[in-house]
GUDO-578044 format. One line per 10 residues: their letters; for each residue x, y, z of C-alpha. Coordinates in steps of 0.02 Angstrom, whole numbers, plus 50000, padded with zeros to 5 digits. Each point is the difference from the previous one (the first is absolute). Example, Ala and Ser with C-alpha at 12.3 -4.5 7.8 and 13.67 -1.06 7.14 Angstrom:
REM GUDO-578044
AS) 50615:49775:50390; 50069:50172:49967
***
This chain:
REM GUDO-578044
XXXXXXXXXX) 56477:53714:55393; 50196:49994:49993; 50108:50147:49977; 50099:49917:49843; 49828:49996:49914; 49906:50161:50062; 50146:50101:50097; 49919:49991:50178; 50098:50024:50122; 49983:49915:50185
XXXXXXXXXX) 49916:50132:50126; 49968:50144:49865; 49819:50051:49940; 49936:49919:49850; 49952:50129:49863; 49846:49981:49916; 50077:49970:49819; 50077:49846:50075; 49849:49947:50049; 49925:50018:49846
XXXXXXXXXX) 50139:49899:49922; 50006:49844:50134; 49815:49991:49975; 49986:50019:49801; 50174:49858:50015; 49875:49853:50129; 49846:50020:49883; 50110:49948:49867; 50098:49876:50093; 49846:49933:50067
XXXXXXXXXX) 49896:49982:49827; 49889:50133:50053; 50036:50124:49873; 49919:49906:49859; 49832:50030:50083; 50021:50181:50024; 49894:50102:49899; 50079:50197:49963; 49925:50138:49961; 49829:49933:50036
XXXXXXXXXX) 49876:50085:50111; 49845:49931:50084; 49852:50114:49989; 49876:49906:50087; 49959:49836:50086; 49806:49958:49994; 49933:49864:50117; 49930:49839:49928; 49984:49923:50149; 50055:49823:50031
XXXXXXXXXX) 50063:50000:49827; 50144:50126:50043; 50030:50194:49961; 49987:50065:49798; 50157:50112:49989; 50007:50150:49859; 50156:49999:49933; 50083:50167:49915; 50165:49988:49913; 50117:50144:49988
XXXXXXXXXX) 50121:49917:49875; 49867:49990:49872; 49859:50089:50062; 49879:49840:49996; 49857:49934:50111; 50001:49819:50050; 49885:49923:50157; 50047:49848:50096; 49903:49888:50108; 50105:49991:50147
XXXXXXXXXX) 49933:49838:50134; 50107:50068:50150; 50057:50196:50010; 50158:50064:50099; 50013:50186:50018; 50177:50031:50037; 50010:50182:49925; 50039:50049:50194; 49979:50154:50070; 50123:50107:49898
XXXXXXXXXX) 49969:49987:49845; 49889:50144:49938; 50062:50200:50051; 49899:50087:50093; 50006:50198:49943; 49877:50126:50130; 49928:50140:49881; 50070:50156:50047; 49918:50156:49935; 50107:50075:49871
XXXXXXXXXX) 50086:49865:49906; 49974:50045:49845; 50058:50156:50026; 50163:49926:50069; 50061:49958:49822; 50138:49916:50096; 50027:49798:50013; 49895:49932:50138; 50082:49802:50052; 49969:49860:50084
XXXXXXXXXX) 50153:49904:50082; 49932:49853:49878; 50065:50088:49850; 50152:50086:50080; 50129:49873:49913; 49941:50066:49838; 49971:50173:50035; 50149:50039:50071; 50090:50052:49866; 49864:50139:49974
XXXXXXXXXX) 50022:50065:50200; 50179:49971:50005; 49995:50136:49876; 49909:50141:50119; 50036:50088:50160; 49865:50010:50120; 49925:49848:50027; 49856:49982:50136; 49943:49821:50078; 49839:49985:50079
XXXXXXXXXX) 49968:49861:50125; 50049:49936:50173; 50064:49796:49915; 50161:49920:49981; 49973:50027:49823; 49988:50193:50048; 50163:49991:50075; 50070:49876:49879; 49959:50146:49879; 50053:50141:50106
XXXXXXXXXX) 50191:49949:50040; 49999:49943:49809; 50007:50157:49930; 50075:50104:50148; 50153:49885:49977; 50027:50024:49822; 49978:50188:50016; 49826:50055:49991; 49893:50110:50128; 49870:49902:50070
XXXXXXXXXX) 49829:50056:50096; 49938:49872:50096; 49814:50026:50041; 49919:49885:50134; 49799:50040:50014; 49968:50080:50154; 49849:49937:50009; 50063:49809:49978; 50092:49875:50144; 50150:50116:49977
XXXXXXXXXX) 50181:49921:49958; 50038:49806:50035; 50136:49924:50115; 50148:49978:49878; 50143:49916:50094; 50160:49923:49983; 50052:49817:49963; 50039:49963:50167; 49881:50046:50141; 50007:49998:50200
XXXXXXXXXX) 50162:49990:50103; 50076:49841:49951; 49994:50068:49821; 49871:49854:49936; 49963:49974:49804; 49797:50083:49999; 49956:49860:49877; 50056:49866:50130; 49922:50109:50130; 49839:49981:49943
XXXXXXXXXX) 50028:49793:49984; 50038:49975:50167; 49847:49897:50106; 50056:50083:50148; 49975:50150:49921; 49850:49974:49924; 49879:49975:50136; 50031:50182:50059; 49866:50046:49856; 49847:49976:50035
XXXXXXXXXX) 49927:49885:49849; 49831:49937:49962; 50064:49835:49926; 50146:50007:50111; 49947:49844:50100; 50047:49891:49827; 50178:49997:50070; 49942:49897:50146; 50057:50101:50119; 49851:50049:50075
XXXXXXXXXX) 50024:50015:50164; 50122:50130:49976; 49913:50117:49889; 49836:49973:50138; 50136:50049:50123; 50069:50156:49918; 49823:50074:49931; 49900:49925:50159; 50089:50053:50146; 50051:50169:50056
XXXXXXXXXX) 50200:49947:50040; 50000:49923:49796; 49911:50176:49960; 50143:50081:50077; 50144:49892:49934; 49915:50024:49811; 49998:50186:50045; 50163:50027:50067; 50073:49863:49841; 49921:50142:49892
XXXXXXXXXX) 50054:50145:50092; 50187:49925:49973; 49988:49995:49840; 49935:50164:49946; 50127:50066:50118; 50149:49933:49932; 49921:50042:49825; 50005:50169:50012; 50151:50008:50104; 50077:49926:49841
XXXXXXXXXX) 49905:50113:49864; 50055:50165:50113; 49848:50097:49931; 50016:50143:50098; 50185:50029:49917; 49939:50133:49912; 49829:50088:49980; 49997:49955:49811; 50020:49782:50054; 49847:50054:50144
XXXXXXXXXX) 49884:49994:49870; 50048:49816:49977; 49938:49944:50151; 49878:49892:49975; 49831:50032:50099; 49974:49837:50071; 50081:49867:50087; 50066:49855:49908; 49900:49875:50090; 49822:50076:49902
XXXXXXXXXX) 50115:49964:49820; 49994:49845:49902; 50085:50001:49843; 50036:50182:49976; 50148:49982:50134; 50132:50009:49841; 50174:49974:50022; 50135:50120:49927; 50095:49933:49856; 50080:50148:49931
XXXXXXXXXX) 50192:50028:49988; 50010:50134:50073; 49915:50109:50159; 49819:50044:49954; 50000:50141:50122; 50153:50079:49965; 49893:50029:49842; 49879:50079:50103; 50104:50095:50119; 50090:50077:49836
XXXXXXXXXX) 49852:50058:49911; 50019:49893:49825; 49845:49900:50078; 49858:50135:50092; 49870:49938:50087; 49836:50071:49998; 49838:49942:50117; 49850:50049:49898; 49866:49977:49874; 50035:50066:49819
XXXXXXXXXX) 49855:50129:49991; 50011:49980:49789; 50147:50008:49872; 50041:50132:49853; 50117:50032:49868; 50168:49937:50076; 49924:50021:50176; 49936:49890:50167; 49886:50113:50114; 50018:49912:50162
XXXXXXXXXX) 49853:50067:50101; 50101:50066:50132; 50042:50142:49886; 50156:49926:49943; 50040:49988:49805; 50129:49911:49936; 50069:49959:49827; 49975:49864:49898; 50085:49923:49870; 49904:49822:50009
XXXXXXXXXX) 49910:49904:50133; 50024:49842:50057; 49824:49928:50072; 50042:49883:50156; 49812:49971:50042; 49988:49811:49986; 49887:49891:49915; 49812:49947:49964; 49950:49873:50104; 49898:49910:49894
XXXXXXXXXX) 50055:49880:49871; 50013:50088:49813; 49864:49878:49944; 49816:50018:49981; 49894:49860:50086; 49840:49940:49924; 49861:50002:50023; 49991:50179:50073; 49988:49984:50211; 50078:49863:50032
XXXXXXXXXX) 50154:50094:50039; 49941:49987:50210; 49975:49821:49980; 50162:49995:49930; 50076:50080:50164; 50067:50134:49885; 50021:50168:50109; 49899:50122:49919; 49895:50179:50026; 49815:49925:49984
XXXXXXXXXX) 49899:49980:50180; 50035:49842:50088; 49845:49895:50062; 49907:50000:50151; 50059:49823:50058; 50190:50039:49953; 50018:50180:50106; 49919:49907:50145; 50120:49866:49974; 50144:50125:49991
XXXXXXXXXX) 49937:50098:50140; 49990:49802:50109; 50189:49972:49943; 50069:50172:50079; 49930:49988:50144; 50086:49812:50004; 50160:50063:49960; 50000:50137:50120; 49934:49882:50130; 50165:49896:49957
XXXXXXXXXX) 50130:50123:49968; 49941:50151:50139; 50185:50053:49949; 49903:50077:49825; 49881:50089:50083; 50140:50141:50011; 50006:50037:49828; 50107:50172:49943; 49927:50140:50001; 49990:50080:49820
XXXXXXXXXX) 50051:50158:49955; 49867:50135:50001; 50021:50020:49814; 49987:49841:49978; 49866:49954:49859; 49974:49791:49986; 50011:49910:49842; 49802:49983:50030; 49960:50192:50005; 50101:50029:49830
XXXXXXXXXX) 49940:49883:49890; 50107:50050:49873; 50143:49943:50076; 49920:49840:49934; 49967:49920:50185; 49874:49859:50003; 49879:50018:50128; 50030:49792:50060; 50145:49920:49979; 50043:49846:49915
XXXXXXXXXX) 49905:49859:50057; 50101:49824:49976; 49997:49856:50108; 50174:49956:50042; 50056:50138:49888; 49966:49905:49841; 49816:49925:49965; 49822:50117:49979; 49886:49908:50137; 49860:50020:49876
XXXXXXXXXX) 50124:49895:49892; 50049:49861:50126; 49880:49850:49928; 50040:50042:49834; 50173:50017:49999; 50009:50073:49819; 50120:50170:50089; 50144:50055:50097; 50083:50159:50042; 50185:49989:50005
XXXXXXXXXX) 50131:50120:50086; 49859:50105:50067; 50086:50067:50147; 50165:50110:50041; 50128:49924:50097; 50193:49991:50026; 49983:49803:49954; 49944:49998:49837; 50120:49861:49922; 49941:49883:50141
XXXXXXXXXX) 49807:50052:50016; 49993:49970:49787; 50066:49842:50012; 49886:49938:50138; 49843:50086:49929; 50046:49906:49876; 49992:49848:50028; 49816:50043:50111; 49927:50064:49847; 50039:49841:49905
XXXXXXXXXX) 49927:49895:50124; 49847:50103:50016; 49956:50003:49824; 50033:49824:49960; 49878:49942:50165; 50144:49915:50098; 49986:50173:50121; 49879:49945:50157; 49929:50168:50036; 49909:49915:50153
XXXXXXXXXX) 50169:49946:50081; 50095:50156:49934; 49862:50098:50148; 50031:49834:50103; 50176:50018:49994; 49982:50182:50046; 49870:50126:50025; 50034:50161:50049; 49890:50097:50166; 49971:49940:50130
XXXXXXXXXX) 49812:49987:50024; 49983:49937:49840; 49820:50017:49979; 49946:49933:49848; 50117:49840:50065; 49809:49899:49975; 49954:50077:49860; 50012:49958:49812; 50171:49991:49915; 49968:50162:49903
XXXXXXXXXX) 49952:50080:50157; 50160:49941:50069; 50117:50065:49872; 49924:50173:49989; 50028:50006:50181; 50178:49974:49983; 50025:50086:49860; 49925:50140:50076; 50108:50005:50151; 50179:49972:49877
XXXXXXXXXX) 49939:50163:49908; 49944:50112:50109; 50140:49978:50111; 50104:50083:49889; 49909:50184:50040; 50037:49974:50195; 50156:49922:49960; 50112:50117:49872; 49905:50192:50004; 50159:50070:49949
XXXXXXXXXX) 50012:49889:49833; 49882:49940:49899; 49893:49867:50114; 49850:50054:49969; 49996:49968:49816; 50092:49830:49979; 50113:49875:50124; 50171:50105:50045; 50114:49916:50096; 50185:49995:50068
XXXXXXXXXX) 49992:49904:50164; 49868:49866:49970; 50054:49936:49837; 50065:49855:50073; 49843:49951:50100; 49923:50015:49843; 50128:49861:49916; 49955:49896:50155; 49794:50053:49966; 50039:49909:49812
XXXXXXXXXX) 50097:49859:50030; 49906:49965:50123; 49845:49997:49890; 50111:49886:49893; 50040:49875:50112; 50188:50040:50004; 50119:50024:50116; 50000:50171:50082; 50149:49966:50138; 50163:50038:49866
XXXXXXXXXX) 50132:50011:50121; 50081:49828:50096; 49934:50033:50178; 49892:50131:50090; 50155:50127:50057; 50041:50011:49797; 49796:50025:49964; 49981:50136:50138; 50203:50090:49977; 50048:49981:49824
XXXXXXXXXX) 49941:50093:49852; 49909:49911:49885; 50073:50019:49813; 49932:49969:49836; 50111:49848:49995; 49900:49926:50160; 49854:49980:49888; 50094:49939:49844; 49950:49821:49975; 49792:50016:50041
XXXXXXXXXX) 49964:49986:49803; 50088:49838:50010; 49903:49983:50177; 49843:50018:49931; 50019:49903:49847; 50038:49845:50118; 49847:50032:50130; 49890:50004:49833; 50066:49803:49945; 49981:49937:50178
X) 49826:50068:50023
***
């Protein structure tokens, strides 16, 4: 990505429609845009077994119906790719447009045109939307659900004292092993992270690396500059957020918004909508021109899977009861992961109004979460190896974690993946007590432990529906390569491994890695 050909521009923020542009530019540099196949949609994907997965196939160009028998499935439709809109009593009585951020490029137009515009939500795309139209000239409401995890950590570019890029931050080794990670031991630095989690001196260094942090956070954000910015404040500390800790990449101040009313923040639940109106239900109305819907996304994939049920063997997350065998499972792998990380134990106390994702189903919360092994494979799926789940996850390291998930989906569905020495290689606990049993037995265990972690782990995101991490994304690249036989050591000598960030540039060459272990084994 050069700035002759896209217009980047060394340490700025990338926008999105460059994105779009570098990656529509490598599938056609690469020969993969001949393959691609637009404005198609897959209905469903039926289960023949051994044979593969039977894939109904709608076309929007031509309105058609086509089916293809598909030997190996990827689903790499990610976690972002379908809106999700709460019901809110009222809308249709609104008569006003109602939008997600998805389809803000193309309504805007139609919003730039109108005064009041209220944004509901607590997401970077809630903010994204927010300072959007403030900027140009609009009034915005910004309603966070007082009955949600109340607003996230948004901070600058550069974070504690010595003024550190936050994306190298989080790729420092050093840095790393102050979060306590379930698959954290894949680094190889063991010892360390036994040290810090195990001992009541590493307890207090992990604490007191925390305590720094959020200190100099909100030393920098100034919150209490002005009672309008108070409301900001998020409600807990950064060390219980994965993902959601967003970075600021606006122009201009984001408070000063705030602290000069063209952006009002308002802590509530909307108690229903009218004509031109948004009844908050602490008694406040305010007008309404349009609203923009930050609530996120389904978690499911927008495809039906056949035959009906086999959505839980599938690892999907979903509503329906989970068995016997699996909550007692679940229930085994907390007490684990407390038993290894006493530091969770301490988990942030909710607000009083607090309502989970659980108790208001139709805030479209699954009652389990997504059940992968590694992130990628259903362990009902292993022996078959017809399916994988790509990009499953939320994490600062996307670029890096698609690449290597990758090239571990490849080798899984082709056979070359050893499951057996994937758990050999690592396994995570530390009783390990189905270490004699079956393989199956083996990788529901660990799969088990990788995704429930997540709901000890990050309370303040979104943990305990899917894998949402900042800090141990680069454990994780260690968990995969690792798996692959590669090299996980990128830097020349332990002081670079440990001190230096690691950059997407560090893991540059492992296609061309890979592709060479593969002829010599």
């Amino acid at each position: 990505m050069t700035k002759a050909q896209f217009g980047v521009e060394l340490g700025k923020h990338i926008p999105g429609r460059i994105v779009h542009e570098y990656l529509a530019a490598y599938a056609k540099h690469f020969g993969l845009y001949e393959h691609l196949q637009c404005s198609s949609k897959i209905e469903t994907a039926e289960c023949k077994g051994s044979e593969g997965w039977l894939l109904s196939i709608f076309s929007t160009a031509d309105e058609t119906n086509r089916q293809v028998l598909a030997r190996k499935l990827i689903i790499a439709t990610g976690l972002t790719s379908e809106p999700f809109m709460p019901k809110i009593p009222g809308s249709k009585a609104f008569q006003r447009p109602i939008v997600h951020p998805k389809h803000l490029v193309q309504r805007d137009p139609e919003l730039m045109a109108m005064s009041d515009i209220v944004v509901l939500g607590n997401s970077k795309s809630a903010y994204d939307a927010a300072y959007s139209y403030a900027s140009r000239g609009k009034q915005v409401h910004l309603v966070i659900r007082e009955s949600g995890k109340g607003p996230l950590w948004m901070v600058p570019s550069l974070v504690t004292p010595f003024k550190i890029w936050i994306e190298r931050l989080l790729s420092t080794r050093l840095l790393t092993w102050f979060s306590p990670c379930v698959w954290g031991e894949a680094d190889g630095y063991g010892f360390v992270r036994r040290f810090l989690n195990g001992t009541l001196i590493g307890r207090f260094l992990l604490s007191s690396f925390w305590a720094i942090l959020a200190t100099d956070m909100e030393q920098t954000l100034d919150f209490n500059k002005s009672a309008e910015t108070k409301r900001l404040k998020p409600w807990t500390p950064p060390f219980w957020h994965g993902s959601s800790l967003s970075i600021l990449t606006y122009d201009n101040d984001f408070q000063s918004l705030v602290r000069t009313g063209k952006i009002e923040i308002h802590i509530s639940n909307i108690e229903k909508l009218s004509v031109n109106k948004v009844h908050l239900r602490n008694g406040v109305d305010l007008p309404a021109d349009a609203i923009v819907s930050a609530t996120g996304w389904s978690h499911s994939p927008p495809i039906k899977f056949l035959p009906s049920g086999i959505e839980n063997d599938l690892g999907l997350p979903g509503c329906t009861n989970s068995s016997n065998g699996e909550v007692d499972l679940s229930k085994l792998a907390d007490v684990e992961i407390l038993d290894q990380y006493p530091f969770l134990k301490n988990q942030p106390v909710p607000s009083p109004k607090q309502i989970s994702w659980k108790q208001n189903m139709s805030n479209d919360q699954p009652s389990q979460p997504w059940r992968l092994f590694r992130f990628i494979a259903p362990p009902a799926f292993i022996s078959q190896r017809t399916i994988a789940f790509a990009g499953m996850l939320i994490t600062v390291r996307t670029s890096t974690i698609a690449e290597l998930q990758a090239l571990w989906i490849t080798s899984f569905l082709d056979g070359s993946l050893n499951v057996k020495h994937c758990l050999d290689h690592f396994s995570c606990g530390t009783r390990q007590p189905f270490e004699r049993d079956s393989l199956d037995s083996r990788i529901m265990w660990d799969t088990m432990l990788m995704t429930q972690f997540g709901r000890w782990r990050h309370p303040g995101g979104v943990g305990d529906r899917h894998p949402d991490f900042a800090f141990d994304s680069l454990p994780y690249f260690d968990l995969l390569m690792g798996d692959l036989g590669l090299e996980k050591r990128r830097k020349r000598g332990w002081f670079a491994n440990i001190f230096q960030q690691h950059l997407p540039e560090d893991h540059g060459h492992v296609v061309e890695e890979w592709m060479k272990s593969r002829k010599d084994s």
